[in-house]
HTML snippet that shows the backbone in 3Dmol.js (N, CA, C, O; Angstrom):
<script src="https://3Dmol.org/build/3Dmol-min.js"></script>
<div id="view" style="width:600px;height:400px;position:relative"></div>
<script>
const pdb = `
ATOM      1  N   UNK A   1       0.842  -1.177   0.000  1.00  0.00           N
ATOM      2  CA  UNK A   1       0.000   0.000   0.000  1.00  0.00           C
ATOM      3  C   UNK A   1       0.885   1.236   0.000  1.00  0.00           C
ATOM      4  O   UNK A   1       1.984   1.320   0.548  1.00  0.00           O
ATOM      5  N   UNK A   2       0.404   1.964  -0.529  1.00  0.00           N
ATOM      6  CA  UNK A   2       1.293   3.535  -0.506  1.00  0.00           C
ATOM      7  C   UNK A   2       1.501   4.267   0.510  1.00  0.00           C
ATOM      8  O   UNK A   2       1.072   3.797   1.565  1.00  0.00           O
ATOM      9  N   UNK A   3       2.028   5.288   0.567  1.00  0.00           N
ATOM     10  CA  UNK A   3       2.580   5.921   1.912  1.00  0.00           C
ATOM     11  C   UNK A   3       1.179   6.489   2.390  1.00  0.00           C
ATOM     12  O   UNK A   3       0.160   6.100   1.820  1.00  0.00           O
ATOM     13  N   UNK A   4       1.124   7.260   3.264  1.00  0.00           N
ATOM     14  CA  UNK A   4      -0.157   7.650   4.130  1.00  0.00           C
ATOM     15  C   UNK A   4       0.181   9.374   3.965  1.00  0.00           C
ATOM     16  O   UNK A   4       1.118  10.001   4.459  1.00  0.00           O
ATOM     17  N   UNK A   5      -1.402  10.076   2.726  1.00  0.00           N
ATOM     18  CA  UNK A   5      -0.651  11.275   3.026  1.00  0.00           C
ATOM     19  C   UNK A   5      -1.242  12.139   3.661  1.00  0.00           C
ATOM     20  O   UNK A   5      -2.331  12.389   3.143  1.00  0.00           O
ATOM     21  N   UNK A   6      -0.902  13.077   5.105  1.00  0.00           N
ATOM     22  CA  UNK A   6      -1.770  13.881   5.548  1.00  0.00           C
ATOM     23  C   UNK A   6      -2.219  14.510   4.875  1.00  0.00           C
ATOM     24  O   UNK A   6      -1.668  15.032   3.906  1.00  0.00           O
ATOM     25  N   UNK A   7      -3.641  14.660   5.301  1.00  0.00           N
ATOM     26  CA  UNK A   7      -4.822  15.467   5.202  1.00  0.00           C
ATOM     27  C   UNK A   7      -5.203  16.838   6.034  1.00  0.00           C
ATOM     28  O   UNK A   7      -4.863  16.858   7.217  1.00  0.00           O
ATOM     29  N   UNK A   8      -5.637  17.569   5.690  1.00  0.00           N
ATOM     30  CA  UNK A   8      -5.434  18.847   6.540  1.00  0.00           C
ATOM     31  C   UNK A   8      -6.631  19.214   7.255  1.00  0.00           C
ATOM     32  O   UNK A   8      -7.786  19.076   6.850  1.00  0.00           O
ATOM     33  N   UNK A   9      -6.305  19.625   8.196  1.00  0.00           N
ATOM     34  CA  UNK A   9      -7.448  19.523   9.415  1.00  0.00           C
ATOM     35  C   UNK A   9      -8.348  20.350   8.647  1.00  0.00           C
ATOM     36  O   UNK A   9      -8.929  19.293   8.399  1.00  0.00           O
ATOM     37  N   UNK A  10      -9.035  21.231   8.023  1.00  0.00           N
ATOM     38  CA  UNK A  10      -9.912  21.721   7.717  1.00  0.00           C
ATOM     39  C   UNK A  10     -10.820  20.345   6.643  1.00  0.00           C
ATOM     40  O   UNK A  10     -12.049  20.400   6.676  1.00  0.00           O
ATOM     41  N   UNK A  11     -10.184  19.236   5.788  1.00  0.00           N
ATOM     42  CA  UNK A  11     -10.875  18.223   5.302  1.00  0.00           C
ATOM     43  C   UNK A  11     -10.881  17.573   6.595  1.00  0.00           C
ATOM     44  O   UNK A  11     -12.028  17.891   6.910  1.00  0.00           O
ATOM     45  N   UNK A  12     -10.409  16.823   7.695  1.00  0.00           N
ATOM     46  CA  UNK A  12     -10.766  16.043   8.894  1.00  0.00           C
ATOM     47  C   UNK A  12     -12.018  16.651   8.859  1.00  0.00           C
ATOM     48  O   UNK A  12     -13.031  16.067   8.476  1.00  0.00           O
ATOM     49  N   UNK A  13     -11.970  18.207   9.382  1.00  0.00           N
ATOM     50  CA  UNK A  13     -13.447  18.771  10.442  1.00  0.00           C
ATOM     51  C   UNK A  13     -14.560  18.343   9.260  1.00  0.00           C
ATOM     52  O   UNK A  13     -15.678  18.015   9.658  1.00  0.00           O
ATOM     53  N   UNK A  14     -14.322  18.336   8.005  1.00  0.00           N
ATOM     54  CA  UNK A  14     -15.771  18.009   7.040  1.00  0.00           C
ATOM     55  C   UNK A  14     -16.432  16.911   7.607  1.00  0.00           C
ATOM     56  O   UNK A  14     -17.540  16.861   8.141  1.00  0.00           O
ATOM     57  N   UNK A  15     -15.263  15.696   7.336  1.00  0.00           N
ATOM     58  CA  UNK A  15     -15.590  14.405   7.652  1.00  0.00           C
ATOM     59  C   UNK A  15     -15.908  14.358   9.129  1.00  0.00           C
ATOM     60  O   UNK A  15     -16.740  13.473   9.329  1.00  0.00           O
ATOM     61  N   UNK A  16     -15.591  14.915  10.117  1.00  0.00           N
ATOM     62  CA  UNK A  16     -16.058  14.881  10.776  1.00  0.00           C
ATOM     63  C   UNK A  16     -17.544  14.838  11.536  1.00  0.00           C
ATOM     64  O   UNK A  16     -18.274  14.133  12.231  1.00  0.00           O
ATOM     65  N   UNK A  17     -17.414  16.337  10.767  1.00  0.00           N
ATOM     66  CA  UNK A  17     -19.186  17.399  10.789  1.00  0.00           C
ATOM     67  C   UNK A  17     -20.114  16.241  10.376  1.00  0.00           C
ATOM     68  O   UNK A  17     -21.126  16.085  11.060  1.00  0.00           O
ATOM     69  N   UNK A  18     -19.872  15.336   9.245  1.00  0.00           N
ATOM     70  CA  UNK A  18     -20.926  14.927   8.601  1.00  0.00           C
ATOM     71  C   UNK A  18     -20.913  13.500   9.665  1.00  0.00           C
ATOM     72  O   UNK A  18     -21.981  13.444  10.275  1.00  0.00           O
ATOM     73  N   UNK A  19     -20.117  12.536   9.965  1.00  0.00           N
ATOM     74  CA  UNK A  19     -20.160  11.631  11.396  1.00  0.00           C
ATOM     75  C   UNK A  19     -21.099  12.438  12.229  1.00  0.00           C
ATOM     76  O   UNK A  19     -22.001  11.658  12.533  1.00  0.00           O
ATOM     77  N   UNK A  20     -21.302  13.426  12.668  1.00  0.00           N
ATOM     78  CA  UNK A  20     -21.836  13.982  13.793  1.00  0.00           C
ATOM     79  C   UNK A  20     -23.360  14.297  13.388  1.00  0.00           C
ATOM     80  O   UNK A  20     -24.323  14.207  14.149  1.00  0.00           O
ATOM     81  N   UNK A  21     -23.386  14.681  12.047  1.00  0.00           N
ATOM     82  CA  UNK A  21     -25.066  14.492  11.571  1.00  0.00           C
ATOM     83  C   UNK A  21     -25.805  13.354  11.460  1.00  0.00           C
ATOM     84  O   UNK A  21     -26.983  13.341  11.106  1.00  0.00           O
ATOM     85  N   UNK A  22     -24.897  12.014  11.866  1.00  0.00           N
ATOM     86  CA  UNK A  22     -25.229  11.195  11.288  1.00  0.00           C
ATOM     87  C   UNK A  22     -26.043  10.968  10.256  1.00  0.00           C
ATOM     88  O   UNK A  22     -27.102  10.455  10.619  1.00  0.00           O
ATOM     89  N   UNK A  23     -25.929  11.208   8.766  1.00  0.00           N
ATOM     90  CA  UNK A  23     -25.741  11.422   7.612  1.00  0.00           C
ATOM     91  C   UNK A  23     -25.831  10.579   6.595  1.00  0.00           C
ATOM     92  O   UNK A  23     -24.658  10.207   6.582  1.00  0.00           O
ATOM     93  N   UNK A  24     -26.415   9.911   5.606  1.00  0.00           N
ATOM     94  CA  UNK A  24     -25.869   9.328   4.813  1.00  0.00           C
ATOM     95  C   UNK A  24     -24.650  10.338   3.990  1.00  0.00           C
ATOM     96  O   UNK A  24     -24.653  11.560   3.843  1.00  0.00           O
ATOM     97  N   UNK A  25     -23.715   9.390   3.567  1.00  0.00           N
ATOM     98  CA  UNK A  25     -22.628  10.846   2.899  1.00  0.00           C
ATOM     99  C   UNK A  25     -22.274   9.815   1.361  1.00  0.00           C
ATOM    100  O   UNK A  25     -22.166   8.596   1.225  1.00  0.00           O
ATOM    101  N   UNK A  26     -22.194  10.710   0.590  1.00  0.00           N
ATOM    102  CA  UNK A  26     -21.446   9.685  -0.618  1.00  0.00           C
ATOM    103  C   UNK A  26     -19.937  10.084  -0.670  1.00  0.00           C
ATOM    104  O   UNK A  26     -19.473  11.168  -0.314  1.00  0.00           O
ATOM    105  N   UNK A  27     -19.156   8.865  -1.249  1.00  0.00           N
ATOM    106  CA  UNK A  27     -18.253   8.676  -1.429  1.00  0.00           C
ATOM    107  C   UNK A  27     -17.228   8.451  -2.540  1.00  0.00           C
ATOM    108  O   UNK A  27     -17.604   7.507  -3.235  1.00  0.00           O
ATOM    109  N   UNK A  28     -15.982   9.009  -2.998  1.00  0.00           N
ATOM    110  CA  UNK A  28     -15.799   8.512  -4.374  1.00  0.00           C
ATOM    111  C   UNK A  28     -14.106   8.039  -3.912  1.00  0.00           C
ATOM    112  O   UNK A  28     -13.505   9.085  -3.665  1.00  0.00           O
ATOM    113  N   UNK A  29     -13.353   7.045  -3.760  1.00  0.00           N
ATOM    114  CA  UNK A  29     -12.037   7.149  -3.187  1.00  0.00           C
ATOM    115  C   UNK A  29     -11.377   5.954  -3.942  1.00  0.00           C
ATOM    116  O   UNK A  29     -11.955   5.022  -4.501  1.00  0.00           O
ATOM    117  N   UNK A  30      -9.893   6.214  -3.821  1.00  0.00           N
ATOM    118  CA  UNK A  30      -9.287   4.986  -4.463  1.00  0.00           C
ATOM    119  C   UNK A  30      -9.165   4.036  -4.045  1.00  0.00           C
ATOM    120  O   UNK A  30      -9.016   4.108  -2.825  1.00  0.00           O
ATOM    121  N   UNK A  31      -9.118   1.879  -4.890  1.00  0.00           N
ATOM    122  CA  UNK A  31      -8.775   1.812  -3.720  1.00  0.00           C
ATOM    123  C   UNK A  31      -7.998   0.297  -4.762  1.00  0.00           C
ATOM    124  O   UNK A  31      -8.638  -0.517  -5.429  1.00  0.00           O
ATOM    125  N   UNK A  32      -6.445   0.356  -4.558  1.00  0.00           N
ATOM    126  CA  UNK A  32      -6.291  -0.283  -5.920  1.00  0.00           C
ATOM    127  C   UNK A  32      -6.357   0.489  -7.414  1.00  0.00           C
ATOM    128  O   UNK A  32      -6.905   0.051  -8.426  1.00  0.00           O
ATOM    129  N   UNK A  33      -5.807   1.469  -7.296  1.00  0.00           N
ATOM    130  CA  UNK A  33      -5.884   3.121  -8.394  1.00  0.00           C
ATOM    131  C   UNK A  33      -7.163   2.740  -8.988  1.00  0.00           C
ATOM    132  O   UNK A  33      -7.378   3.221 -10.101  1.00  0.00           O
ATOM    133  N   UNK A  34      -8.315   1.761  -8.341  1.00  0.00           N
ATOM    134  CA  UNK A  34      -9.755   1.717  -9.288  1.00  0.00           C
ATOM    135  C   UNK A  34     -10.705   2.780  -8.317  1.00  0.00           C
ATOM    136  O   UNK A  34     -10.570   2.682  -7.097  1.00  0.00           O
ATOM    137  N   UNK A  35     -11.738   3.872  -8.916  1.00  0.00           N
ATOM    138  CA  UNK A  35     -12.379   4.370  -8.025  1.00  0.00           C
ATOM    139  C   UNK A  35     -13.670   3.760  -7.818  1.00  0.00           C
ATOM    140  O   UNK A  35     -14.415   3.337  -8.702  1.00  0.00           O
ATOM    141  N   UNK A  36     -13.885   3.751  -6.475  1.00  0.00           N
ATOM    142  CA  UNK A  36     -15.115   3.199  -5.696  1.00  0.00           C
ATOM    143  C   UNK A  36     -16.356   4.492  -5.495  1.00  0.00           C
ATOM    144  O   UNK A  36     -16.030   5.672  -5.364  1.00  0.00           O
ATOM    145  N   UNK A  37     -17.551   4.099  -5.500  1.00  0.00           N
ATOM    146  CA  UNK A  37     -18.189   5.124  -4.792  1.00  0.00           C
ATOM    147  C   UNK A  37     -19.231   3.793  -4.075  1.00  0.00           C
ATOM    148  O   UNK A  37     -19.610   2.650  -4.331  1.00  0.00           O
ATOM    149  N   UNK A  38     -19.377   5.040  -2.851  1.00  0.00           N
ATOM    150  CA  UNK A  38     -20.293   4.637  -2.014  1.00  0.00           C
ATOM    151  C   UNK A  38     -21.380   5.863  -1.222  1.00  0.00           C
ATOM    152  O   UNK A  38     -21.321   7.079  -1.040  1.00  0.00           O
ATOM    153  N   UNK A  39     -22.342   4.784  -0.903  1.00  0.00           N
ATOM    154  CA  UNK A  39     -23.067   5.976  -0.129  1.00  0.00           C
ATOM    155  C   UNK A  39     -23.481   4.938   1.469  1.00  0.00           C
ATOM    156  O   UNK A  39     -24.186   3.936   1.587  1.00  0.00           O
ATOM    157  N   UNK A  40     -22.556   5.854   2.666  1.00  0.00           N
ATOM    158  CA  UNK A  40     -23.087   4.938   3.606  1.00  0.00           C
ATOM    159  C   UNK A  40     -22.282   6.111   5.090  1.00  0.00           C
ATOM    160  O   UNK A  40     -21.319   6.876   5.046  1.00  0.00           O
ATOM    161  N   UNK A  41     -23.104   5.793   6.086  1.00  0.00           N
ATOM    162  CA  UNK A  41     -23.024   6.735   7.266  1.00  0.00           C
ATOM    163  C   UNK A  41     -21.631   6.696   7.674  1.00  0.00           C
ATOM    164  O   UNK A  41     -21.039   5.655   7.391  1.00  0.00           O
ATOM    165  N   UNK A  42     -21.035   7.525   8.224  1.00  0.00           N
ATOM    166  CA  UNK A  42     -19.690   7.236   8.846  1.00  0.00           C
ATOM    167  C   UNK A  42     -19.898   6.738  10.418  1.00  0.00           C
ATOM    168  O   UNK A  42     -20.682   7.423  11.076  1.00  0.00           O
ATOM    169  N   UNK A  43     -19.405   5.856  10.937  1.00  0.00           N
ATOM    170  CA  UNK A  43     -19.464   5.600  12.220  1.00  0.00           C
ATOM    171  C   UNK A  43     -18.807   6.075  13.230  1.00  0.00           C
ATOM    172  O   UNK A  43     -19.228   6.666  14.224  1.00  0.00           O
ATOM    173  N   UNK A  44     -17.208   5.638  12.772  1.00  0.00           N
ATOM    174  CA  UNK A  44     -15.995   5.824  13.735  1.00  0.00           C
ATOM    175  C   UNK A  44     -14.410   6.691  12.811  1.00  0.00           C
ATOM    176  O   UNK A  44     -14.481   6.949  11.609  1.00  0.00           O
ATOM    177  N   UNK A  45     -13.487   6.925  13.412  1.00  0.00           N
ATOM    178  CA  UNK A  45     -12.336   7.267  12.495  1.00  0.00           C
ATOM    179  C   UNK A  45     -11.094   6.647  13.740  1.00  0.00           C
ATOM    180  O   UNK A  45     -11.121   6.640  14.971  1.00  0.00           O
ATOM    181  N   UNK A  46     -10.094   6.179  12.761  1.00  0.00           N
ATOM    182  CA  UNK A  46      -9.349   5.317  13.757  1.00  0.00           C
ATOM    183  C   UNK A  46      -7.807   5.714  12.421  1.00  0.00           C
ATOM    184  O   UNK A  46      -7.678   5.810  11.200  1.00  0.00           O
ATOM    185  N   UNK A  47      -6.876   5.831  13.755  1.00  0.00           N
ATOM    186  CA  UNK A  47      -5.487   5.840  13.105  1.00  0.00           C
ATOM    187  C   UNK A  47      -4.772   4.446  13.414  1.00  0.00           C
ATOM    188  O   UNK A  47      -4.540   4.052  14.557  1.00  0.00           O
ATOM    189  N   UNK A  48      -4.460   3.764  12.268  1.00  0.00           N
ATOM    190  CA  UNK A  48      -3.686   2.702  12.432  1.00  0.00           C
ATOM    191  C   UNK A  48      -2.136   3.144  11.902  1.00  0.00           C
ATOM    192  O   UNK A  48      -1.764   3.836  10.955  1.00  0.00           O
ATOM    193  N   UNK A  49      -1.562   2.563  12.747  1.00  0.00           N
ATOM    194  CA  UNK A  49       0.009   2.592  11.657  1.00  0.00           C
ATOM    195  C   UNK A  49       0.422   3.990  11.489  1.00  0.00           C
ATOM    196  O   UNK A  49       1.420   4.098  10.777  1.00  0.00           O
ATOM    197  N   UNK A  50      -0.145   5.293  12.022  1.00  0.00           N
ATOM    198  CA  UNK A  50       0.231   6.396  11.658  1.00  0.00           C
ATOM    199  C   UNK A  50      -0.839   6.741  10.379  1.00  0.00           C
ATOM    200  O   UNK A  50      -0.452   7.806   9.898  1.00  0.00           O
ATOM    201  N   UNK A  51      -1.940   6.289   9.704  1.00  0.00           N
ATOM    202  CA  UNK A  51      -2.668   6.266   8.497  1.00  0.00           C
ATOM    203  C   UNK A  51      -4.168   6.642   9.097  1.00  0.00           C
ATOM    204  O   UNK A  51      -4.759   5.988   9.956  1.00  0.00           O
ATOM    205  N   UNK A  52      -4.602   7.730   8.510  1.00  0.00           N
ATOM    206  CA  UNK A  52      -5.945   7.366   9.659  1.00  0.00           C
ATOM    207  C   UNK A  52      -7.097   7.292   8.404  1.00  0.00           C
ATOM    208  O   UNK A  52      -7.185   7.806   7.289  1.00  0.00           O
ATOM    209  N   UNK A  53      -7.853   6.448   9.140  1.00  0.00           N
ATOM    210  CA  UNK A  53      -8.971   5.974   8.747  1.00  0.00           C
ATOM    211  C   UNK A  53     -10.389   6.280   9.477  1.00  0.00           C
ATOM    212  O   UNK A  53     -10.406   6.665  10.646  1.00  0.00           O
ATOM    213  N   UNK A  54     -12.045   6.013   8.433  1.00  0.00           N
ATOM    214  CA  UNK A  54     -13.003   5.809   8.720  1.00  0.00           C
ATOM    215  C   UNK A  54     -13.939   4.109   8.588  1.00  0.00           C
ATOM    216  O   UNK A  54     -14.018   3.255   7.704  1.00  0.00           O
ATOM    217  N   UNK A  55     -14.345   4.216   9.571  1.00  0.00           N
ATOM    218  CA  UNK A  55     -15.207   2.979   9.033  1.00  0.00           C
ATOM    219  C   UNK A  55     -16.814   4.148   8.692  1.00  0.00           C
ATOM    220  O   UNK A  55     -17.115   5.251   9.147  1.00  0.00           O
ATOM    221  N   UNK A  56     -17.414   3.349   7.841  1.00  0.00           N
ATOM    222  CA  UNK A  56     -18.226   3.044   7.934  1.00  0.00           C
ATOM    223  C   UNK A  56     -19.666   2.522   7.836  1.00  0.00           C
ATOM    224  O   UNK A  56     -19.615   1.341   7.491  1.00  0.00           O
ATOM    225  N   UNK A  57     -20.600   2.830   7.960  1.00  0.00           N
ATOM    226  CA  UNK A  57     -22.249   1.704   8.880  1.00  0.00           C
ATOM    227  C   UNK A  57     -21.663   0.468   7.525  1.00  0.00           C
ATOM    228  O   UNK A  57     -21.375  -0.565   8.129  1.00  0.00           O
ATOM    229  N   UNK A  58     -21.448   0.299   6.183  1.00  0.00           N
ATOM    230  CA  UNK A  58     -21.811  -0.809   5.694  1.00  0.00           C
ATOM    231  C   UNK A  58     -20.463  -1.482   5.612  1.00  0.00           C
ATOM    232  O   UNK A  58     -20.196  -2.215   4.659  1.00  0.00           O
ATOM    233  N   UNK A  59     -19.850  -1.317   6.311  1.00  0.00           N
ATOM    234  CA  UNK A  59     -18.514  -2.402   7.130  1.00  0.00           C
ATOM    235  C   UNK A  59     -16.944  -2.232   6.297  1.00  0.00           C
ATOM    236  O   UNK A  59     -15.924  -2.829   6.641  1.00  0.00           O
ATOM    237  N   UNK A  60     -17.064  -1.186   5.032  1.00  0.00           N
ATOM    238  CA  UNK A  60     -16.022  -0.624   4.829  1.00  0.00           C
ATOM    239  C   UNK A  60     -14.883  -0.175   5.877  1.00  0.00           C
ATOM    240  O   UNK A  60     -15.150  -0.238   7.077  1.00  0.00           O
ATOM    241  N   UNK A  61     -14.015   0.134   5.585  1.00  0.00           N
ATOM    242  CA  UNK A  61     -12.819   0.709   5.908  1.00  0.00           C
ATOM    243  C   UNK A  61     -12.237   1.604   4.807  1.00  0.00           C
ATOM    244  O   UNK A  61     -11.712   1.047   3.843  1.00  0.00           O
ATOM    245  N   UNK A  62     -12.290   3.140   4.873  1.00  0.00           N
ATOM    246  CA  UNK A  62     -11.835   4.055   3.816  1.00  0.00           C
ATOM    247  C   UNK A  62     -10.705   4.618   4.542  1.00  0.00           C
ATOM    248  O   UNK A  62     -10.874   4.947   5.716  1.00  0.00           O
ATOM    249  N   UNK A  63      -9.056   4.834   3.728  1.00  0.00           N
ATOM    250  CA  UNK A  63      -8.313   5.211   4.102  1.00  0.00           C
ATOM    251  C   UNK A  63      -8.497   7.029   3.631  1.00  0.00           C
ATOM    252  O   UNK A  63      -8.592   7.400   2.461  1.00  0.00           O
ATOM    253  N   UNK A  64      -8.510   7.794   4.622  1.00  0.00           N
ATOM    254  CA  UNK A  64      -8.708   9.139   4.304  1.00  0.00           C
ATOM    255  C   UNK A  64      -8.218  10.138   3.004  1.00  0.00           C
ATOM    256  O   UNK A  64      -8.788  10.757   2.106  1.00  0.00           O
ATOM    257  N   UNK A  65      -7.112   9.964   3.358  1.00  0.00           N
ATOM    258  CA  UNK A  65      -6.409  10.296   1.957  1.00  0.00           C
ATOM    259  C   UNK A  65      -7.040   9.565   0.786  1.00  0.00           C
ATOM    260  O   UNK A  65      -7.229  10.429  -0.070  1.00  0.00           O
ATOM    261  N   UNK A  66      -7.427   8.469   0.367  1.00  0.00           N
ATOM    262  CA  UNK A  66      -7.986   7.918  -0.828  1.00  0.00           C
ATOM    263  C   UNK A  66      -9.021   8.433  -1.535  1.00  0.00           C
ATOM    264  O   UNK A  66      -9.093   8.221  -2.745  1.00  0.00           O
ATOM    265  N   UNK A  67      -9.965   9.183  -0.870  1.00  0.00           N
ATOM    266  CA  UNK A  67     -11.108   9.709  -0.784  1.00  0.00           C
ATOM    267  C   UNK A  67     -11.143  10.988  -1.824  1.00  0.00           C
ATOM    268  O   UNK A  67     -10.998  12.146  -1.433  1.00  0.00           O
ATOM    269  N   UNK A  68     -11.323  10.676  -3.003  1.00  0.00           N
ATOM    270  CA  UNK A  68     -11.228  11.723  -4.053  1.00  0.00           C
ATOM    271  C   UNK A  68     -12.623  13.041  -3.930  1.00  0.00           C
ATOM    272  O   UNK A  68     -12.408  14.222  -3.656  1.00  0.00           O
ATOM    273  N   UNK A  69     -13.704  12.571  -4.150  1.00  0.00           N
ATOM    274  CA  UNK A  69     -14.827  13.392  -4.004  1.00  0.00           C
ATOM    275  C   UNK A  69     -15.390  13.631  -2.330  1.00  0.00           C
ATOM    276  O   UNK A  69     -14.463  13.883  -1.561  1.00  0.00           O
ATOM    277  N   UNK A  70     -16.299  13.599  -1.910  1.00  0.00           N
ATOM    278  CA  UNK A  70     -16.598  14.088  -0.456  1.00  0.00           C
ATOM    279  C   UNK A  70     -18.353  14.529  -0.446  1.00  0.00           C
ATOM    280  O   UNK A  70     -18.570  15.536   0.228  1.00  0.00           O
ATOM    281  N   UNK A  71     -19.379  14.007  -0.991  1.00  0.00           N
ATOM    282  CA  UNK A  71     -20.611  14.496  -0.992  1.00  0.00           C
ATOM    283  C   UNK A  71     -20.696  15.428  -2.029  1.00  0.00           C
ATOM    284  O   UNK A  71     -21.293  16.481  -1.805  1.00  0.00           O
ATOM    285  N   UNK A  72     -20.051  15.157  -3.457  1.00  0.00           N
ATOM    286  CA  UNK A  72     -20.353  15.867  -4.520  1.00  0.00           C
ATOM    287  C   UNK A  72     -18.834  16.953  -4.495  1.00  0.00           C
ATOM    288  O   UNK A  72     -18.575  17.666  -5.465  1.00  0.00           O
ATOM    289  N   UNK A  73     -18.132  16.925  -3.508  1.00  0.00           N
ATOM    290  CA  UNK A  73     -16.874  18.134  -3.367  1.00  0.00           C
ATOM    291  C   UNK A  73     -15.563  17.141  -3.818  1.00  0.00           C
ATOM    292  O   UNK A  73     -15.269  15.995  -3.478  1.00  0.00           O
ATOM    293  N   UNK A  74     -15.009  17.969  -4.605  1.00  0.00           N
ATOM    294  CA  UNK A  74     -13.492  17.002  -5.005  1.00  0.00           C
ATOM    295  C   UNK A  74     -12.525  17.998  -3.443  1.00  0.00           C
ATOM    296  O   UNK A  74     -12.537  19.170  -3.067  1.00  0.00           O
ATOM    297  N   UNK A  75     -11.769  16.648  -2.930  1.00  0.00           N
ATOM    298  CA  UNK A  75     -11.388  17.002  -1.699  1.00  0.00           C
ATOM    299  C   UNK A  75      -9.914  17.807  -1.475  1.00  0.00           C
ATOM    300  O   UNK A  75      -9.238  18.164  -0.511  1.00  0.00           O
ATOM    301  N   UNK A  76      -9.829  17.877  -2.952  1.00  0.00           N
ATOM    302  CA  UNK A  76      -8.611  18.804  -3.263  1.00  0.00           C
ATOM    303  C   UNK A  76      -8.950  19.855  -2.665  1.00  0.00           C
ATOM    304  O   UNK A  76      -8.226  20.317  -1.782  1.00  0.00           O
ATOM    305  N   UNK A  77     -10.505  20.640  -3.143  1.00  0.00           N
ATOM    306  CA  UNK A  77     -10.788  22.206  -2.453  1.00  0.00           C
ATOM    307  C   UNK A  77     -10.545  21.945  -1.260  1.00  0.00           C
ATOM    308  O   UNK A  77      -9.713  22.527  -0.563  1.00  0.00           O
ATOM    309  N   UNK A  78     -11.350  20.924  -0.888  1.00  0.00           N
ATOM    310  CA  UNK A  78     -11.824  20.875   0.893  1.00  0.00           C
ATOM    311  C   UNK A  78     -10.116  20.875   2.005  1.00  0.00           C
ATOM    312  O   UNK A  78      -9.890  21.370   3.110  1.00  0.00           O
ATOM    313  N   UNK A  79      -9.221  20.075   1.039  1.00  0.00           N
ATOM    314  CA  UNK A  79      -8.127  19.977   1.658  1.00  0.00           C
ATOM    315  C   UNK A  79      -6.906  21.247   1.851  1.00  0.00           C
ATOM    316  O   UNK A  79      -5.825  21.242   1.263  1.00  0.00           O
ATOM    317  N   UNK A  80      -7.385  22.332   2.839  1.00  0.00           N
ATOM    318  CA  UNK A  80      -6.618  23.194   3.005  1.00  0.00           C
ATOM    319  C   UNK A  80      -5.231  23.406   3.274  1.00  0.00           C
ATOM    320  O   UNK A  80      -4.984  24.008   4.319  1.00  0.00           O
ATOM    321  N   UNK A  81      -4.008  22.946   2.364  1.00  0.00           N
ATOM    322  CA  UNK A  81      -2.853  22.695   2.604  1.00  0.00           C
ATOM    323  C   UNK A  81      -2.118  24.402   2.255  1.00  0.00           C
ATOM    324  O   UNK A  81      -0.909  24.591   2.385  1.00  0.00           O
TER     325      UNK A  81
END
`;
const viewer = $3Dmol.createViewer("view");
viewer.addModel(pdb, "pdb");
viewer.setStyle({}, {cartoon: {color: "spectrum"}});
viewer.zoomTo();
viewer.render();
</script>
């Protein structure tokens, strides 16, 4: 798997905000350079290995950084570097 690349706290607080509405949220992220989309609630966010991650409700595991779109937003804007 590729290196883990931070994300900048202003994309965290999105993903966050929307966990806290509990939300359906859609999703568009890499995974295997193939893109996935999904639409499913966020539950939890967990750092493994220094890499942080979300689960979630339909038993995924999305590595943050992978996460190209964000509820219709490409996460380039959202990612305030």
């Amino acid at each position: 798997m590729s290196k883990y690349i931070r994300i900048s706290n202003a994309l965290y607080n999105e993903f966050e905000a929307a966990a806290k509405k509990d939300k359906e949220c859609e999703f568009t992220y890499l995974e295997n350079k193939d893109e996935c989309n999904m639409k499913s609630k966020i539950v939890k966010f967990l750092n493994i290995n220094g890499s942080e991650y979300m689960d979630v409700e339909n038993g995924a595991r999305i590595r943050l950084d992978k996460i190209v779109l964000f509820n219709g937003e490409d996460t380039k804007i959202l990612n305030h570097y």
